[in-house]
C-alpha positions in Angstrom: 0.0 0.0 0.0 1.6 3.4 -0.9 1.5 6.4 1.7 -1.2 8.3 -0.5 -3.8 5.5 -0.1 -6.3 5.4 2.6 -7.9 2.8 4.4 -10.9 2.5 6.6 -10.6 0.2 9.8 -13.2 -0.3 12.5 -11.8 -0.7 15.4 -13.0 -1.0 19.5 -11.6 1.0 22.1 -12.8 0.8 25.4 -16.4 -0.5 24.6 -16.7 2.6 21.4 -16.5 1.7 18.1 -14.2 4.3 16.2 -13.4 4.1 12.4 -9.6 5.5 11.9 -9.1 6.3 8.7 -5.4 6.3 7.4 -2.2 5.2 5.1 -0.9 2.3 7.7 -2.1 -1.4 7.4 -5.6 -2.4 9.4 -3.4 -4.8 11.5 -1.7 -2.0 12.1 -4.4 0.0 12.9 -6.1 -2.6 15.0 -2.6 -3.6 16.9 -2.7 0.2 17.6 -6.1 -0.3 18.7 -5.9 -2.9 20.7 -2.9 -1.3 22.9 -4.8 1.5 23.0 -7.9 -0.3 24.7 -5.5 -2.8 27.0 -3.7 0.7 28.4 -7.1 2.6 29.2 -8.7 -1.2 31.0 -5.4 -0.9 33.1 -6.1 2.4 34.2 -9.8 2.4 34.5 -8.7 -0.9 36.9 -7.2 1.5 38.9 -9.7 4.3 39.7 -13.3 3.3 38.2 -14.5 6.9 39.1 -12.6 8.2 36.0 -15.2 9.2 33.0 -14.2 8.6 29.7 -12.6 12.1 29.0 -10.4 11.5 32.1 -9.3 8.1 31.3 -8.5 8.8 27.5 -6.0 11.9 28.9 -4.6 9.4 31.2 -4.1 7.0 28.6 -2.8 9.4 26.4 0.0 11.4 29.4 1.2 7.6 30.0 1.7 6.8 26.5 3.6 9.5 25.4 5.6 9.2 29.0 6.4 5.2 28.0 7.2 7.0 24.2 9.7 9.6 25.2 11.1 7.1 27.8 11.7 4.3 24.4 12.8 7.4 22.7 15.9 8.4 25.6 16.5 5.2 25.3 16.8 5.1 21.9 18.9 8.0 21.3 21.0 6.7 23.7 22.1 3.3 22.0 22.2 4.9 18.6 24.9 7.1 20.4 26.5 3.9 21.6 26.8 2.3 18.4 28.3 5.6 16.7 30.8 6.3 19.4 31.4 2.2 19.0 31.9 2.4 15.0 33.7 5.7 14.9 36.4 3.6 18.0 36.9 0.8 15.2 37.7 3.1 12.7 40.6 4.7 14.7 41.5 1.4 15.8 
């Protein structure tokens, strides 16, 4: 599938049915998904007074913390490897 074409998937998330519209795969989309829905059940586990609004911001602040922590963590190996490759060049 090229980047220009769009596809439809119907996905569940947290007992809604949404219908994401975009260039990636639908097993993308419902892997997405399905994180997505797993992440909000953990935290709706954890206080059930939380309304839907609450618990998709919650979802969404302890994504993007897990994403920036991958992302550190990330940056830091590629840093590894180029300090490693630029030491076997001089070597």
């Amino acid at each position: 599938m090229s980047q220009s074409e769009k596809t439809r998937t119907t996905v569940d998330i947290h007992n809604r049915s949404y219908t994401i519209v975009g260039s990636e795969s639908p097993h993308h989309v419902r892997m997405v998904a399905s994180l997505v829905d797993q992440k909000m059940r953990e935290i709706h586990d954890a206080n059930k007074r939380l309304d839907t609004a609450k618990l998709a911001v919650l979802t969404a602040v302890n994504t993007m913390n897990d994403y920036l922590k991958l992302k550190e963590e990330n940056e830091s190996l590629l840093d590894l490897l180029k300090k490693k490759e630029d030491n076997e060049k001089y070597d």
